[in-house]
C-alpha positions in Angstrom: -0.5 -12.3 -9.5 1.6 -14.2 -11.7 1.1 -12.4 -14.6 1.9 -9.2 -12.8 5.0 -10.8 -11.9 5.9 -11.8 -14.9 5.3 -8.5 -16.4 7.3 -6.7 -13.7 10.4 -8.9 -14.7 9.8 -8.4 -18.2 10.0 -4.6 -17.4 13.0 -4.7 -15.0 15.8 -3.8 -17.5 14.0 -1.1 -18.3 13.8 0.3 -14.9 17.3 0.7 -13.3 17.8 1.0 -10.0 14.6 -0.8 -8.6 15.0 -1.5 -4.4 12.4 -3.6 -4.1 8.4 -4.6 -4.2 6.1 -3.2 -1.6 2.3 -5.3 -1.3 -0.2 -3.2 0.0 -1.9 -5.5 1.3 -4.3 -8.4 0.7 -1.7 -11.5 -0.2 -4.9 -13.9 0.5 -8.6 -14.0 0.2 -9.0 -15.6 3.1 -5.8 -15.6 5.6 -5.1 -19.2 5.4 -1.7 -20.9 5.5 -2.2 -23.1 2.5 -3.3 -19.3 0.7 0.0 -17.8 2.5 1.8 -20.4 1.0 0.8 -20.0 -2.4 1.5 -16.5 -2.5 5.3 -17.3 -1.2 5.3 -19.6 -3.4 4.1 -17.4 -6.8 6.6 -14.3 -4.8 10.0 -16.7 -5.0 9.2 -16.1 -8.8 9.7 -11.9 -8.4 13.4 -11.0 -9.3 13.3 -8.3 -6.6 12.9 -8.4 -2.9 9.6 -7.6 -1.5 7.9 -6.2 1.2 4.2 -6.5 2.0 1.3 -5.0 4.7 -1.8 -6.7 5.4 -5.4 -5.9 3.9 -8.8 -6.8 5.3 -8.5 -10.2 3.4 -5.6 -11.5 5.7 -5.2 -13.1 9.1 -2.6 -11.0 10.8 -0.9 -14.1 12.9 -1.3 -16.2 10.0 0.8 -13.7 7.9 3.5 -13.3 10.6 3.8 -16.8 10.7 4.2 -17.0 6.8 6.7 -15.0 7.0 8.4 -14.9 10.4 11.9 -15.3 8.2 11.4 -12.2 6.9 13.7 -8.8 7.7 10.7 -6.7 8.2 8.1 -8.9 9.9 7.9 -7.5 13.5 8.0 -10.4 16.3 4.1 -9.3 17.8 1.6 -6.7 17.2 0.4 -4.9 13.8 2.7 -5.5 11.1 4.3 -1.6 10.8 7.3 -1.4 9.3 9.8 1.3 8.2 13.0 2.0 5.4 15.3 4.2 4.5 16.1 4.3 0.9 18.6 7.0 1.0 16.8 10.3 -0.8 13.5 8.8 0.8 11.8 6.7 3.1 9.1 4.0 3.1 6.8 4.1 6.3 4.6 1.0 6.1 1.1 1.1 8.2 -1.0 -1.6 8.9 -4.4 -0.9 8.8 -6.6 -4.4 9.4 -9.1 -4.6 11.6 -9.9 -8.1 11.6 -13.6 -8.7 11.1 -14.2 -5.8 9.7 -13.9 -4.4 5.7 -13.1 -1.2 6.7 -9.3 -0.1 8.2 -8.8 1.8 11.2 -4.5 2.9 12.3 -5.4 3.3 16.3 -3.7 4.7 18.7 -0.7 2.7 18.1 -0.9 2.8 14.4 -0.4 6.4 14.7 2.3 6.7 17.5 4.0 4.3 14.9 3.7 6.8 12.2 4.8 10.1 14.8 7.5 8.3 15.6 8.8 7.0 12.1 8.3 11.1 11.1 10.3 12.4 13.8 13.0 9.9 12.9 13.3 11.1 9.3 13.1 14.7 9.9 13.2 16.5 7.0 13.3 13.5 4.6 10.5 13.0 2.1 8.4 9.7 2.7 5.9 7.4 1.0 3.4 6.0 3.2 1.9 2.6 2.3 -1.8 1.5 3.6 -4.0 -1.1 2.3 -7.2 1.5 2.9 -7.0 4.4 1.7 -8.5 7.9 3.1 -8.5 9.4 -0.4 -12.5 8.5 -1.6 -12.7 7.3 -4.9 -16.2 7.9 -5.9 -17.3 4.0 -5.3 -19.5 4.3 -2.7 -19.3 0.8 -1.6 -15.6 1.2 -1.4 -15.8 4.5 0.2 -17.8 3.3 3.0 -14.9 0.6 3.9 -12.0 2.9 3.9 -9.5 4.2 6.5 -11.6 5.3 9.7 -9.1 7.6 11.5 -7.5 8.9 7.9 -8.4 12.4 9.3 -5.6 12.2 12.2 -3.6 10.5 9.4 -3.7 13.4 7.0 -2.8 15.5 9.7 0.4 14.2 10.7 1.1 13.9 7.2 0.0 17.9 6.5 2.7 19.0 8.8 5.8 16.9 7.6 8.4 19.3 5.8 9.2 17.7 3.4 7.2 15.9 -0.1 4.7 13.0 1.0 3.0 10.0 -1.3 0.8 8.0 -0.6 0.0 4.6 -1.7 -2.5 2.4 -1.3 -4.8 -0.6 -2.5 -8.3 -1.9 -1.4 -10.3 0.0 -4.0 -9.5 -2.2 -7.1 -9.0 0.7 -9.3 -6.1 2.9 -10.5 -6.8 6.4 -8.7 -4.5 9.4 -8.7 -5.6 13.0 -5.9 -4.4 14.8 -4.0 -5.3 16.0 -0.4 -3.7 19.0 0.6 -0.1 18.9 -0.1 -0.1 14.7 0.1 -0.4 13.2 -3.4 -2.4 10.1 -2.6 -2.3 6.7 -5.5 -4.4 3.4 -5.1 -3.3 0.7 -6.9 -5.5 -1.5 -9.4 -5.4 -5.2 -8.1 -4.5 -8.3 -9.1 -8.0 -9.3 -10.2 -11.0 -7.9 -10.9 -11.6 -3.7 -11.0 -14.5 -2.8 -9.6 -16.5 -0.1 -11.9 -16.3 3.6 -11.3 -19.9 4.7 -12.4 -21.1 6.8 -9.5 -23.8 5.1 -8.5 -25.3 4.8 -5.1 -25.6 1.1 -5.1 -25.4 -1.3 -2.2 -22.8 -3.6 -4.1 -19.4 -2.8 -5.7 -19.8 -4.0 -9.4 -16.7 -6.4 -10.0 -15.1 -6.2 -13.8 -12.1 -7.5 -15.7 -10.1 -5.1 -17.4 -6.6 -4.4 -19.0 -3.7 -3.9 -16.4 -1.8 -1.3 -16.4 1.0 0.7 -14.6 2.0 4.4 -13.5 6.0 4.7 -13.7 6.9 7.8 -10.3 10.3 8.6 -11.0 12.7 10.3 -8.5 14.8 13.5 -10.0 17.8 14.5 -8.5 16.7 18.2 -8.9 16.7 21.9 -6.2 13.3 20.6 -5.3 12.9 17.0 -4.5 9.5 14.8 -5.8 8.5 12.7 -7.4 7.8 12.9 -11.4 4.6 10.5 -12.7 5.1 9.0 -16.3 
């Protein structure tokens, strides 16, 4: 995490107009305050503002306790979150189940999400999950991914306007797209976990190079978003 960080400052003049950092999830291994700590500790580091969702590895009390200060850290239940940005919005879903690798919205999770829709109307919106619903060819991974992403990808189907979304959990860089949703998981912070195909039990952990996909906005007759 701290080299990310460093990196992401080191690129920062290079990329105007940056709002702010969005964590999908999994600050901690193990949802402890000393770990929660740490991680606020290495984030005061980040020259931008950030924003984060929880991951199977946290505690979601813990978290909110962490960061009770913060502007979007809601007072009780799952840590959902919403902004606008002006030409888009961020809609922020938690997916923990505690106890459990996989991720599952609910029934709240997803009145959340119909609600946060509605509000933006026509707007285009990226949707942030720690689990994903797009399968990445890991079976191990695939096994723990979003349970109700079905009911997901519907509400997401019907919006009017262009979708992304973005998540982690999978340890590997992964670009699809489902339906008219383009759908990115984000490498971690540690190890990758390899991408051979094979129907074994365990995920095989590796270390490689980072990396980074650039989406830029384009102020053009049909709005999206461009990946470099």
């Amino acid at each position: 995490l701290r080299q990310a960080i460093e990196t992401i400052n080191a690129k920062l003049p290079l990329l105007a107009g940056i709002d702010c950092a969005i964590v999908t999830g999994d600050l901690t291994d193990h949802g402890t305050p000393e770990e929660y700590a740490h991680f606020a500790a290495l984030m005061e580091d980040l020259n931008l503002p950030w924003r984060a969702i929880p991951g199977n590895h946290d505690q979601r009390e813990a978290m909110r306790s962490a960061f009770a200060d913060e502007p979007w850290m809601p007072i009780s239940g799952p840590i959902h979150w919403m902004r606008d940005f002006g030409p888009f919005s961020v809609i922020a879903l938690d997916t923990l189940l505690e106890g459990a690798h996989y991720g599952e919205l609910g029934p709240e999770g997803l009145a959340f999400l119909d609600a946060s829709l509605a509000a933006i109307g026509d707007q285009p919106a990226i949707v942030a999950t720690h689990h994903p619903w797009m399968h990445s060819g890991i079976p191990a991974m695939d096994a723990d991914n979003l349970r109700d992403g079905a009911a997901l990808m519907k509400r997401l189907e019907a919006h009017p306007a262009p979708l992304r979304m973005i998540s982690g959990h999978v340890h590997r860089a992964m670009t699809g797209q489902i339906g008219r949703v383009t759908c990115q998981i984000a490498p971690a912070t540690c190890h990758s976990v390899l991408t051979d195909h094979q129907p074994q039990t365990d995920p095989q952990l590796v270390l490689e190079p980072g990396g980074s996909t650039v989406c830029r906005w384009l102020d053009a007759p049909g709005p999206g978003l461009v990946s470099d």
